[in-house]
C-alpha positions in Angstrom: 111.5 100.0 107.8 113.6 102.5 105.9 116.5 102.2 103.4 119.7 103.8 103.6 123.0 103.8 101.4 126.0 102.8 102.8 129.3 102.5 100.5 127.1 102.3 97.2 125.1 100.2 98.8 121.3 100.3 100.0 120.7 98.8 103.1 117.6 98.4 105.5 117.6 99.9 108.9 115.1 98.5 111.5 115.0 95.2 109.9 115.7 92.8 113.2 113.9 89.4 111.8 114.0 87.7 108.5 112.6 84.5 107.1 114.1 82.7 104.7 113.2 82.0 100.9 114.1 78.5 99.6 113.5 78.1 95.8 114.7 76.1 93.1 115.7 77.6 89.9 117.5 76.5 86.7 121.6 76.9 87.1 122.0 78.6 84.5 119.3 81.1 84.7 120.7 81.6 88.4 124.5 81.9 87.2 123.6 84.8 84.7 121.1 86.6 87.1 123.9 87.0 89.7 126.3 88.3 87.4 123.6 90.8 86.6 122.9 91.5 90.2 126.8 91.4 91.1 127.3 94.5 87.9 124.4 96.7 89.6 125.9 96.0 93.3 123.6 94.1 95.2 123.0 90.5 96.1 120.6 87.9 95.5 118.8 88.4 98.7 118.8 92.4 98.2 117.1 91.2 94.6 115.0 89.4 96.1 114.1 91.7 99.0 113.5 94.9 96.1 111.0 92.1 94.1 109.2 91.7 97.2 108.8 95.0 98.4 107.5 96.2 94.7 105.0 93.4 95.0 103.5 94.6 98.3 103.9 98.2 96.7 102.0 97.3 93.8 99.5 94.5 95.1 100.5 91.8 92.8 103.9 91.3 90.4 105.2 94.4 89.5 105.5 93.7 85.4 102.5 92.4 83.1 101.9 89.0 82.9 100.1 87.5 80.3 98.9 84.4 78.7 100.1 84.0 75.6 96.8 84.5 72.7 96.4 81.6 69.7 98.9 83.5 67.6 101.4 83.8 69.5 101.9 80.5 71.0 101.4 79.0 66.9 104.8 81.4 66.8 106.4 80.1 69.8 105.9 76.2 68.5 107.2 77.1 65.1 110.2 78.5 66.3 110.7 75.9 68.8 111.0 73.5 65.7 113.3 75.7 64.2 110.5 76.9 61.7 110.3 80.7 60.7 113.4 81.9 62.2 116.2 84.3 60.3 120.1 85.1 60.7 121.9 88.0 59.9 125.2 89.1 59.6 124.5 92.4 61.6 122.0 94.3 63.4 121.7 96.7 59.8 120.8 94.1 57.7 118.9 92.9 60.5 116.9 96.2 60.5 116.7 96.5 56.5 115.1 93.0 56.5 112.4 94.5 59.2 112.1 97.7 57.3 111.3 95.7 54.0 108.2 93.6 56.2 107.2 97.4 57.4 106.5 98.8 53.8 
């Protein structure tokens, strides 16, 4: 199987079969990604098609994936109370405020 690109497109040549993928995902999560894809030209099933390829390429998922240590998931269960978490005005004052925990 071999790509080509065709009008700003990539395609694959040789490809005479599929199968078909059935998933359920969260609407929201599904409206945004497609935006995403429909910015950078391609569609869900090209998406999909790339993810699977870089899985084969790569022998397993093509990013990290970790399980989150003591630490962080005490973080994640405070801030999913609304515990911990800070608002700024702008991304400067958001920066002096990280600046100040650096020193």
């Amino acid at each position: 199987m071999r790509a080509i690109q065709i009008s700003g497109k990539w395609r694959t040549k040789g490809m005479n079969r599929t199968a078909t993928v059935r998933a359920r995902i969260e609407p929201r999560l599904k409206s945004d990604v497609e935006k995403l894809l429909h910015r950078l030209g391609m569609s869900t099933t090209e998406a999909i098609t790339v993810f699977y390829n870089q899985i084969r390429l790569c022998q397993g998922l093509p990013f990290p994936v970790e399980i989150p240590n003591a630490a962080t998931r005490k973080t994640f269960e405070a801030t999913d109370r609304g515990e911990g978490l800070h608002s700024f005005d702008s991304l400067d004052q958001m920066f002096e405020a990280l600046d100040k925990c650096s020193n």
